[in-house]
C-alpha positions in Angstrom: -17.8 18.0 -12.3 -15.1 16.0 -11.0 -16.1 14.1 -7.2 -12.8 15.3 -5.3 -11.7 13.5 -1.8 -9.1 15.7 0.1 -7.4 14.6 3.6 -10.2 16.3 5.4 -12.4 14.1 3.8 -10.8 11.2 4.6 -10.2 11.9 8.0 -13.5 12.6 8.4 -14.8 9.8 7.1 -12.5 7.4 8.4 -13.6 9.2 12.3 -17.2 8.3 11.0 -17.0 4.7 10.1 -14.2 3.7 12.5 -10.4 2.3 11.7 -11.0 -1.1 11.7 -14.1 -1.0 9.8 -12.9 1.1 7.1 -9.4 -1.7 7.1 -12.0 -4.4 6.9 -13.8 -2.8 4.0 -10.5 -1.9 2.3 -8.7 -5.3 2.5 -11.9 -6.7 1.2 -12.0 -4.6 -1.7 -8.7 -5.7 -2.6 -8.8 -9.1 -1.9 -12.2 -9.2 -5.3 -9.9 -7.4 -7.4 -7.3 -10.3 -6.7 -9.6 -12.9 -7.1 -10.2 -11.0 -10.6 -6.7 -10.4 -11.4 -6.8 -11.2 -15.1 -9.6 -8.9 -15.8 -7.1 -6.2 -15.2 -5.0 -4.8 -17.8 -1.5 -4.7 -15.9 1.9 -3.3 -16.1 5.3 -2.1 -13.8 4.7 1.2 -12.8 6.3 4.4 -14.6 9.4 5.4 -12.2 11.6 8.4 -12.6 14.5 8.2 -10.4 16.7 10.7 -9.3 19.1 10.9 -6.7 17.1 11.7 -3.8 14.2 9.2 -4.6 11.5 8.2 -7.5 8.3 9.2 -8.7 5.8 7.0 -10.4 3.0 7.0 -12.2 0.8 3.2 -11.4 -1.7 2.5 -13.7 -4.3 -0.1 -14.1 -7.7 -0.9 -16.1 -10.5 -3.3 -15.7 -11.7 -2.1 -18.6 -14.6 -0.2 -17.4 -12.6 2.3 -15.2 -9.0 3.2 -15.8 -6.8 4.5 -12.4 -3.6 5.6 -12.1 -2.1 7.2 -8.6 0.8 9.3 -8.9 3.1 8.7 -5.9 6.7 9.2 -4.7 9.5 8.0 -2.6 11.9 10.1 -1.1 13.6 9.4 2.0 15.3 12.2 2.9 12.0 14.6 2.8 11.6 13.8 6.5 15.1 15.5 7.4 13.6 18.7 6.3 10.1 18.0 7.6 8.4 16.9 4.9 6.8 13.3 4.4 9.0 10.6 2.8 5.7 9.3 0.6 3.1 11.6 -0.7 0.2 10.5 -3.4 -2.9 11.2 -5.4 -5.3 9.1 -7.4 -7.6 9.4 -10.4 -10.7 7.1 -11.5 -12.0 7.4 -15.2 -14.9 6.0 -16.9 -13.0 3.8 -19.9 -16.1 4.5 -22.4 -15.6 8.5 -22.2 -12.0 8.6 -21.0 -13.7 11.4 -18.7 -11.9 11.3 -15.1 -15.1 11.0 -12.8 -13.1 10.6 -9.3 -10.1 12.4 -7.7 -8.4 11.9 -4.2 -5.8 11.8 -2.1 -3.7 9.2 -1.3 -0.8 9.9 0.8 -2.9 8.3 4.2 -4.6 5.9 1.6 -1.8 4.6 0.2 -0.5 3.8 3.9 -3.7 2.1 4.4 -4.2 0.0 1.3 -0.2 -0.7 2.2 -1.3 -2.4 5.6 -4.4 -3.6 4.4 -2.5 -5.8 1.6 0.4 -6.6 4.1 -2.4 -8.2 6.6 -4.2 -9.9 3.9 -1.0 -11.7 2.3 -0.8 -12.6 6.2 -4.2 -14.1 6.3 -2.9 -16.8 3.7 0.7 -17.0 4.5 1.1 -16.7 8.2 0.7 -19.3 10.5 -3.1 -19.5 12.2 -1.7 -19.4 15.8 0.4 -16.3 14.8 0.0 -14.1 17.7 3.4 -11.6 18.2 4.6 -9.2 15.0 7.8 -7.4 15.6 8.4 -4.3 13.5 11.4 -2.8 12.3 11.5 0.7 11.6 8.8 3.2 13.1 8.1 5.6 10.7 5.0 6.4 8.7 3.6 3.3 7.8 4.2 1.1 11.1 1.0 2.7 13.3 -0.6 0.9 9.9 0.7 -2.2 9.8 0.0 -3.0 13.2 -3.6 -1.9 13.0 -4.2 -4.0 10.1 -2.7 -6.9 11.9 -4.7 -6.6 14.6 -8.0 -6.3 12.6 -7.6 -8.8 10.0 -5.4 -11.1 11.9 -6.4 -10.3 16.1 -2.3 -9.8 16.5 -1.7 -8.0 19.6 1.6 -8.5 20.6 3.6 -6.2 19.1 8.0 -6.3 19.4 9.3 -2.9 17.7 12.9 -1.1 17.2 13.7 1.5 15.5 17.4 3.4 15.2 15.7 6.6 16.5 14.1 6.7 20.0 12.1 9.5 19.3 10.3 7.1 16.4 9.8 4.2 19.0 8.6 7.0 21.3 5.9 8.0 18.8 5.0 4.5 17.4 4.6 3.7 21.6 2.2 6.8 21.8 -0.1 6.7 18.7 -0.6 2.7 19.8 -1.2 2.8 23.2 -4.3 3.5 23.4 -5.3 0.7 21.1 -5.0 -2.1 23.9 -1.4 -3.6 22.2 1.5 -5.6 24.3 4.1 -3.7 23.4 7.7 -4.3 23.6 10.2 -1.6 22.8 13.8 -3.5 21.9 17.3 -2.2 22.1 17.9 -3.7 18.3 16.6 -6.0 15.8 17.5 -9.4 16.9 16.0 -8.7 20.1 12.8 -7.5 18.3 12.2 -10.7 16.5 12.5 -12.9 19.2 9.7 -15.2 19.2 7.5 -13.2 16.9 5.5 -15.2 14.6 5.3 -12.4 12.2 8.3 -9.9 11.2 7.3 -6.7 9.2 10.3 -4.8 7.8 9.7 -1.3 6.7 12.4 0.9 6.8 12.9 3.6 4.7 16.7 4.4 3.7 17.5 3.6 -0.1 19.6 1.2 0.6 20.8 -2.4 -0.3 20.7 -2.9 3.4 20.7 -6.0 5.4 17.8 -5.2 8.4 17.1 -8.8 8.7 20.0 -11.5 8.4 19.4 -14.9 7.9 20.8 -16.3 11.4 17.7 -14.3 12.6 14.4 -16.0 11.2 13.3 -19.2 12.7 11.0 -21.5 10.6 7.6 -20.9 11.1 7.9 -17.4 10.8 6.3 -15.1 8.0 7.9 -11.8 6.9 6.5 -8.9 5.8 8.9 -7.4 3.6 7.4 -3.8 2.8 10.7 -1.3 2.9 12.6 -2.8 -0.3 10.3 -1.2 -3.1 12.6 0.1 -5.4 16.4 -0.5 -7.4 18.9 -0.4 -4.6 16.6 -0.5 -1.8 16.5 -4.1 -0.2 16.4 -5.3 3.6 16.7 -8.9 4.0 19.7 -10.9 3.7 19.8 -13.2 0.7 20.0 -16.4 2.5 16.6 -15.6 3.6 15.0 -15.6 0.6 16.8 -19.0 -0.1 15.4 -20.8 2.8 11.8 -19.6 2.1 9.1 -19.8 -0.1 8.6 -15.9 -1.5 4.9 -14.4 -2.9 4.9 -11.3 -4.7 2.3 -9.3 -6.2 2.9 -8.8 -10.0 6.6 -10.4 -10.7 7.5 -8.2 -13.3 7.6 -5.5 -11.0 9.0 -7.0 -8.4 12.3 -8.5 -10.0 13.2 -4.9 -10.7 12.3 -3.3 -7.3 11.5 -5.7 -4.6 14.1 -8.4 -2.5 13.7 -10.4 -5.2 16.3 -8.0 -7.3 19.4 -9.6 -5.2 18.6 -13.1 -6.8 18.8 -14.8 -10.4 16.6 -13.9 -13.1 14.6 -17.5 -12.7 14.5 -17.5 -8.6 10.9 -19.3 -8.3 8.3 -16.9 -6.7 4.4 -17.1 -6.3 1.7 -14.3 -7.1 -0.5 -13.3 -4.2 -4.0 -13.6 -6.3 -3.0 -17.3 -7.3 -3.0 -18.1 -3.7 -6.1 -16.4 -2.8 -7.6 -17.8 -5.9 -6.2 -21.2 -4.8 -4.2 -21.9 -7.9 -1.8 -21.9 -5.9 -0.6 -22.7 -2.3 -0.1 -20.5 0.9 1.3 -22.0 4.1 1.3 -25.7 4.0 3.3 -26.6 7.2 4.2 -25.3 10.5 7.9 -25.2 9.8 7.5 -23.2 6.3 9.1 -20.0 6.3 7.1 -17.5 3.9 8.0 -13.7 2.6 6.0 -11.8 1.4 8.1 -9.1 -1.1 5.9 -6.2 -1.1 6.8 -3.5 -3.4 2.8 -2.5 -3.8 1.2 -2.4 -7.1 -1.8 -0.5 -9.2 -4.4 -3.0 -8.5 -4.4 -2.3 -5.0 -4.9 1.6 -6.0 -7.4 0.8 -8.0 -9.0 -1.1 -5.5 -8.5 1.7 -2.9 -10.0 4.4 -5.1 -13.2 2.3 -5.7 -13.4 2.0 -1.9 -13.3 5.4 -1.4 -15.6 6.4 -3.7 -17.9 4.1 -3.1 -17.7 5.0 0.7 -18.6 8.7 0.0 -21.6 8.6 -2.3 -24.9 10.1 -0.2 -22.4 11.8 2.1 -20.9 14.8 2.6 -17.2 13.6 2.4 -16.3 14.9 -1.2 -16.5 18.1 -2.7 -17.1 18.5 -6.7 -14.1 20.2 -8.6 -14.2 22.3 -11.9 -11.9 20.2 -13.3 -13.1 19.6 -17.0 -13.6 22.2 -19.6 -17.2 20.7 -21.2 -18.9 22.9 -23.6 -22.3 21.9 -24.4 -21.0 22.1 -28.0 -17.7 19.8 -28.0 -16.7 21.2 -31.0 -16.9 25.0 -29.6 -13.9 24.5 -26.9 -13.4 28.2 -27.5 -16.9 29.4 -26.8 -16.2 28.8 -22.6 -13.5 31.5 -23.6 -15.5 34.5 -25.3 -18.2 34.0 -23.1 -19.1 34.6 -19.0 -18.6 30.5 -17.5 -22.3 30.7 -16.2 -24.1 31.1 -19.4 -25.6 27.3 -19.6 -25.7 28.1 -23.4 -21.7 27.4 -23.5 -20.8 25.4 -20.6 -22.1 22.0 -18.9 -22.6 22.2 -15.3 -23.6 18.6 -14.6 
């Protein structure tokens, strides 16, 4: 049997233990993978592109348990009512190759998203940060403020969006969560004296949401919507001016902002800085990006969360997904015979 975690569960369990608890317990997860990063074995996702979006398989291995989340982008789904990202995940035990967890992770991904976004905050922003302005209101922006305000106590919040009817929802689901929120009529307006701007817009698009003339030093973007080939917000000059952390390079040259500049452009993993091999913010007047595309550590890390989160609860059900005679060599037996004779089939 297979420990299964569907978006009931979740919900459910994420009601029991509380938002910000569950982001605290997340990011933290995360954050010891990171300082472990070269235990992993790593690579660039698996994309398949097409012309309405990608899907990918992300793998990653500590070499005890393999993961992989399947996951994919397309931003047109919301035109016909469906959601622009969607996921699952799998956990396997490395000595058995037996998969031993399953879950969704269409609302984990959006949390592990923000939970990473806030983290590479806690190293990158400046410590008096205190106003984030958002661009684009879609599925992931309720997220990223949260995780803001957990890890980081942000609670000033600018926010635009080219469709009212996203600022109106993004004003509702946050309201009650004690923000200062200001809804602007565009983008320059919405950056205006925030400490923090998070980009995450969702048209695959070299796009320019954020243009040089509007970033002021001191100021730390979040660059979350440009995670794939073609699909970029900030202007180039940006990314000249500042110093840029990413979170494995490989990937990132091919999908993140980073794909508008030369092959060499100088960039800085995430888990050297949190190892301190390498440095975060070092001034006041620094301006810092940090080119998130995601990556299959931070699934990994998510998946072990959950599952550790659920054991001696009732938050995960147990799926038949494994054909395991109590012969391995009589895979045909569980055939010719009824499933509950324990002669053919192991239950456990």
């Amino acid at each position: 049997m297979v420990q299964f975690v569907g978006v009931d569960n979740v919900v459910r369990l994420i009601h029991s233990v509380g938002m910000e608890r569950f982001l605290l317990g997340l990011a933290d997860y995360i954050e010891n993978d990171f300082r472990r990063w070269n235990e992993f074995e790593k690579e660039p996702r698996v994309a398949s592109h097409s012309r309405d979006g990608v899907i990918e398989l992300m793998p990653a291995s500590d070499g005890r348990l393999y993961g992989f989340k399947y996951v994919n982008g397309h931003p047109k789904n919301t035109r016909d009512g469906l959601q622009t990202v969607t996921a699952f995940g799998v956990l396997s035990d490395v000595g058995t190759g037996y998969p031993t967890f399953f879950s969704e992770m269409t609302i984990m991904t959006a949390l592990r998203t923000a939970a990473t976004s806030a983290l590479a905050a806690k190293y990158l922003a400046r410590d008096d940060a205190s106003t984030m302005a958002i661009i684009g209101l879609g599925a992931q922006s309720e997220f990223q403020a949260l995780a803001f305000k957990t890890l980081l106590g942000i609670d000033k919040l600018r926010v635009y969006d080219i469709d009212p009817a996203a600022t109106a929802k993004f004003v509702r689901n946050m309201s009650p969560w004690g923000f200062e929120i200001v809804e602007a009529d565009s983008t320059a307006e919405a950056v205006l004296g925030a400490d923090i701007i998070t980009t995450v817009t969702a048209d695959k698009l070299n796009a320019t949401i954020l243009s040089d003339n509007m970033v002021g030093n001191g100021v730390h973007i979040n660059a979350v919507g440009g995670d794939c080939p073609g699909k970029t917000e900030l202007q180039r000059d940006i990314l000249l001016r500042a110093d840029v952390y990413v979170e494995f390079t490989e990937q990132t040259r091919i999908e993140g902002e980073i794909q508008q500049m030369p092959k060499g452009f100088p960039v800085t993993e995430l888990w050297q800085v949190i190892t301190g091999d390498a440095n975060g913010r070092i001034s006041h007047e620094q301006i810092t990006v940090f080119d998130s595309v995601g990556f299959a550590i931070e699934d990994f890390s998510t998946l072990r969360y959950l599952r550790d989160s659920v054991q001696h609860t009732d938050f995960y059900t147990e799926l038949d997904l494994l054909a395991d005679p109590v012969d391995p060599r009589d895979l045909y037996g569980v055939l010719s015979t009824t499933i509950e004779d324990p002669r053919v089939l192991r239950r456990a």
